[in-house]
N, C-alpha and C positions, 0 to 999 in steps of 0.2 A: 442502126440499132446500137445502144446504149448499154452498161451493165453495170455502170459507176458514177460516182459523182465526179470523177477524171475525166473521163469518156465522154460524159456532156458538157464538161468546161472544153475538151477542145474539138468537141464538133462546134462549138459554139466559136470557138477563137477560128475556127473555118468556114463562117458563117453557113454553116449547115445547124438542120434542124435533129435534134437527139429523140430518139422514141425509146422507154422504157417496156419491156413486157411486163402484163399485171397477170392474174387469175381471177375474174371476179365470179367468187363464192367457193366453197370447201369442200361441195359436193363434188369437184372434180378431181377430187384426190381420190375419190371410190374407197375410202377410207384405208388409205394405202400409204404410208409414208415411204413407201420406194420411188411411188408414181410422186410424191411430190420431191423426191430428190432430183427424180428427172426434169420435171420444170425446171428446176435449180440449175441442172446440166444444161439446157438449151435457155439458160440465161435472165429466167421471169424473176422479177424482183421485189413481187410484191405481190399478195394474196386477202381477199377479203374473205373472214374466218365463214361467214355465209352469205347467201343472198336474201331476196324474199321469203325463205323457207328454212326450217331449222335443217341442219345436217342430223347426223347422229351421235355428233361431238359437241355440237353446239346451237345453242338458239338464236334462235331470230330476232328483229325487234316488230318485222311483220308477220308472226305466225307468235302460234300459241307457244307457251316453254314447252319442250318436251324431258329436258336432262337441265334443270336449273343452273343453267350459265354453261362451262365449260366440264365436260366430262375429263372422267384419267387420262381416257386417246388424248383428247381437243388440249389439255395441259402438253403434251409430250407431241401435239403438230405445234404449237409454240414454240416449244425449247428447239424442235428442231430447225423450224423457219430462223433461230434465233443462229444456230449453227451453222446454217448454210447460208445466211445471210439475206435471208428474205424479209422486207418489210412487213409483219402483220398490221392488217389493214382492219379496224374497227369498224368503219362502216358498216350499214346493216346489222349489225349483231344486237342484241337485245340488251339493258343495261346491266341485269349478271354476269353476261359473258363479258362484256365490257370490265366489268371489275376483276373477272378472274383473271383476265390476261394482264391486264395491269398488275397483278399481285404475282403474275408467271413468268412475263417476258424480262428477258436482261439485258434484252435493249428495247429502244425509246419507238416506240407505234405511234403508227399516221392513223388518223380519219382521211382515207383520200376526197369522199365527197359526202359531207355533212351540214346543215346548217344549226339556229342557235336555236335550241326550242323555248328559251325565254322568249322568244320573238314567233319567232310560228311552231305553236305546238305538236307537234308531229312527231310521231316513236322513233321515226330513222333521225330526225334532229337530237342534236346533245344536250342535255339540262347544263347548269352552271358548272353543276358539281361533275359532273364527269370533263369539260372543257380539261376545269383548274386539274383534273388527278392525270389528266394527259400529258399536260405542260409541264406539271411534277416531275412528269419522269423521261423530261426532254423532248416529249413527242412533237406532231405539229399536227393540227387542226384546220383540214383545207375544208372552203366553202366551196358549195356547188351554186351556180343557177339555177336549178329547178324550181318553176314558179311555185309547185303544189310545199316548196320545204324554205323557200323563201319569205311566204305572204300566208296568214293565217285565214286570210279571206278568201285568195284563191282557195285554198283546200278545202274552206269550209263549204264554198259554193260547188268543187268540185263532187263530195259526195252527196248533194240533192239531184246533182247529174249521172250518177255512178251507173243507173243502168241504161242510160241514153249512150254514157260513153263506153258501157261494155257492147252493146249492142255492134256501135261503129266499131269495136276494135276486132270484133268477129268476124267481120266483112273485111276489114285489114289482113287478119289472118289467112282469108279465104282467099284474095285475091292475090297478095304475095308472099304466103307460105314461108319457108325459115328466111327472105330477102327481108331482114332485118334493118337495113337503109330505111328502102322502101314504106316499110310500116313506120318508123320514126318519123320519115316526110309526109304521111298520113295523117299520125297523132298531133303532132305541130300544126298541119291545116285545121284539123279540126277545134285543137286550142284555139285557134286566131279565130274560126268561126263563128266559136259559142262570144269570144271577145267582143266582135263587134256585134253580136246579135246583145249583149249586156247581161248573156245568164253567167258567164265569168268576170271577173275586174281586171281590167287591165294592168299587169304587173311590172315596175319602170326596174331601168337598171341602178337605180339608185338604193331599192333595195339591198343588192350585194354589198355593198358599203356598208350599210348597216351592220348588217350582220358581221365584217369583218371588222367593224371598231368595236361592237358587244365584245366578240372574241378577244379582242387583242386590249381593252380596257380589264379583261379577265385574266387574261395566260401572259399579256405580253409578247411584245412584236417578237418577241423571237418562238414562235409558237402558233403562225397561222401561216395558211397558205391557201392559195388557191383549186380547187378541184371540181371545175366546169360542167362536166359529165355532159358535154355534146354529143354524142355520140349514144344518150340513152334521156333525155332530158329536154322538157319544154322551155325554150327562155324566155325572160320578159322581155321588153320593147327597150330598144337597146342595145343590148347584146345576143344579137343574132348569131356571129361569128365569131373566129379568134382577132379578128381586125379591129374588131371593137375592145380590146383589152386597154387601149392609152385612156378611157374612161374610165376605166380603174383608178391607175397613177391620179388622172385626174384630180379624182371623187377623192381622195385619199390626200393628195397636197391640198387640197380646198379646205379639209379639216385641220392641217396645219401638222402632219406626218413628216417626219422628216426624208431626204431621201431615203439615204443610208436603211431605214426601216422598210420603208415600201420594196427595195430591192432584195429584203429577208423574205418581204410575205408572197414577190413575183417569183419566187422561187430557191432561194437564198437558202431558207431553212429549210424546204427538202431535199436539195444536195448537202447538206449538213448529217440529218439522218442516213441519209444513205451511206455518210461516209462513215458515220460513226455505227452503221449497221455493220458493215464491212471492217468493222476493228473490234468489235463486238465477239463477231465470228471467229477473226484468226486468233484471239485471245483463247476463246471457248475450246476449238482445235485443238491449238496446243497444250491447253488443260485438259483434253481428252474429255470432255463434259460433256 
């Protein structure tokens, strides 16, 4: 466990691997900023302002508005994330809330797992303009894998299927209940299913490239990252695993990327944020702010 961008330079100089704690979604603060100091206390460091669903601080980009972008709370879980040093996390949020925080936070927010919605249209992907006002304000812009936010076509085939795959993910539910692995390793068979049966398209790992030269033709290599989201996410063919990441570097030197870049976007500039999340805060501190 990890809690700095120290921390993971030298588990990493002892070839150990560094895990961050995240929170994903705001609903689990219970709209409490005590309960999220204690995150803070046992070390998480980074918070997505919602999930699929608005809070009651803030909206979603998959749910309807309910408090158009960020309410007076959802400003003041900001400022506070910003004090105790927590990354807020844009992901999922809807593009109000997205602008409010940008107008709120005084230090620099991640998207942990977003793609480019110039490229596949989709609410939890970023339009241009919200990319550039991220990179503005030093943030970084990590791409996911997920086939349905990567490929405009997967999604768009995905919803002529929507109730074929709700149906299957009932019987996921049914069968392994909150074993959240489980149903992941469910939904993944059944993506590859509809694959080769051709009611999905087949989605390559060159995809991901894509999207991370849109971004970085847009914001600039010091402003993208990568953000997988294995652990809740279909991949295309390719990158099934973390093994498969040197097709990344690959796919990236092929385009004529320099190192030195590639080594920002494999993670470079998100221990950058972190550390400038963490001087942010003791700054803010000492100003009593």
């Amino acid at each position: 466990m990890a809690r700095s961008a120290q921390e993971i330079r030298a588990a990493r100089e002892r070839n150990k691997i560094a895990v961050l704690l995240g929170v994903e979604g705001g609903h689990a603060i219970n709209n409490d900023l005590g309960i999220l100091r204690q995150f803070a206390a046992r070390g998480v460091r980074y918070m997505t302002l919602t999930h699929n669903a608005a809070t009651d601080w803030a909206d979603s980009s998959n749910d309807a508005p309910k408090n158009s972008g960020l309410t007076g709370f959802g400003r003041e879980v900001v400022r506070e994330m910003n004090t105790l040093g927590m990354l807020v996390d844009v992901s999922h949020v809807s593009d109000q809330t997205f602008r409010d925080v940008i107008e709120t936070s005084r230090a620099p927010v991640i998207a942990s797992h977003s793609c480019c919605r110039a490229i596949c249209n989709a609410p939890r992907n970023l339009s241009d303009e919200l990319i550039v006002a991220l990179a503005a304000r030093g943030g970084v812009f990590h791409i996911t894998f997920h086939n349905a936010f990567l490929s405009k076509e997967y999604a768009d085939a995905g919803k002529v299927l929507a109730s074929e795959s709700a149906a299957r993910e009932k019987l996921a539910n049914e069968k392994f209940g909150p074993n959240e692995a489980q149903k992941l390793i469910a939904g993944q068979r059944m993506s590859d299913e509809l694959i080769r049966a051709r009611k999905l398209p087949q989605v390559r790992c060159e995809k991901i490239i894509e999207h991370i030269d849109h971004a970085v033709r847009l914001a600039g290599a010091d402003h993208v990252g990568l953000g997988s989201d294995f652990d809740g996410a279909f991949m295309p063919e390719g990158m099934q695993d973390a093994s498969q990441f040197p097709k990344i570097t690959e796919g990236l030197l092929e385009l004529g990327y320099h190192e030195a870049d590639i080594a920002k976007i494999l993670g470079g500039n998100t221990l950058r944020v972190l550390a400038e999340s963490d001087s942010t805060a003791g700054e803010l501190r000492e100003a009593n702010i």
